[in-house]
C-alpha positions in Angstrom: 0.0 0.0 0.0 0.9 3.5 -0.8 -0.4 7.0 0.2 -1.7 8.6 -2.8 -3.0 12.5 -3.1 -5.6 13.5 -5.1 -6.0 16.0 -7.6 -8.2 18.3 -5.2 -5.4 18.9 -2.9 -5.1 22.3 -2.5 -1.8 22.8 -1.6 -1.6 23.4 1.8 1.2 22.0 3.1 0.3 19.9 5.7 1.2 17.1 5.1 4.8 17.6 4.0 6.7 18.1 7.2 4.7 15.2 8.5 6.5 12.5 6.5 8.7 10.8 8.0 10.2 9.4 4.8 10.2 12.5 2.8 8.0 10.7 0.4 5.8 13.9 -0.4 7.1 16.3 -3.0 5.5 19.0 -5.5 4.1 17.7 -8.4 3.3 19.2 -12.0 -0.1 20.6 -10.1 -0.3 19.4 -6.3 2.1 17.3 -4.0 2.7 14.0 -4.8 3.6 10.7 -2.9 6.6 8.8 -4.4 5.3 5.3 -3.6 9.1 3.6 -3.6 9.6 6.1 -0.2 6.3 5.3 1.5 5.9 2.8 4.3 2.7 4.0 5.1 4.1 5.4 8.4 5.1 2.1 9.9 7.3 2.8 12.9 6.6 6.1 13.0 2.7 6.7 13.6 0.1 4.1 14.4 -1.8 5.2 11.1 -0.8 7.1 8.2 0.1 10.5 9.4 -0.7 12.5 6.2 -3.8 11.1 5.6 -4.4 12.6 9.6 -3.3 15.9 9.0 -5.0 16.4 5.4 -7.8 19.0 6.2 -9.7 18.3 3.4 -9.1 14.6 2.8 -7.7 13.9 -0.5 -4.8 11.3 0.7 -6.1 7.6 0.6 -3.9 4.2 0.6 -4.2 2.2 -2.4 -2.4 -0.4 -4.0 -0.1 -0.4 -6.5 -0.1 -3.5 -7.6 
């Protein structure tokens, strides 16, 4: 599983300094998870910790398989 952000992210910033992993990262239009730096917060947080902080929930796991 991998953190993915969705186009209506508005760019808020939230979530960046939250990542342990530095996995989060501008994109083209709004941040953007690289999936090969995710762990989904394991051994950090008990959850995801960007998908806690979003304010407007736009950050859901999925697979990438």
């Amino acid at each position: 599983m991998t953190a993915v952000i969705e186009v209506s992210c508005i760019n808020c910033d939230m979530c960046v300094p939250e990542c342990p992993n530095e996995a989060i990262s501008m994109g083209p239009l709004h941040y953007q998870v690289d999936p090969a730096r995710c762990t989904e917060c394991i051994g950090f947080y008990e959850k995801p910790t960007c998908i806690e902080v979003c304010p407007i929930d736009c950050i859901e796991l999925i697979d990438p398989s």
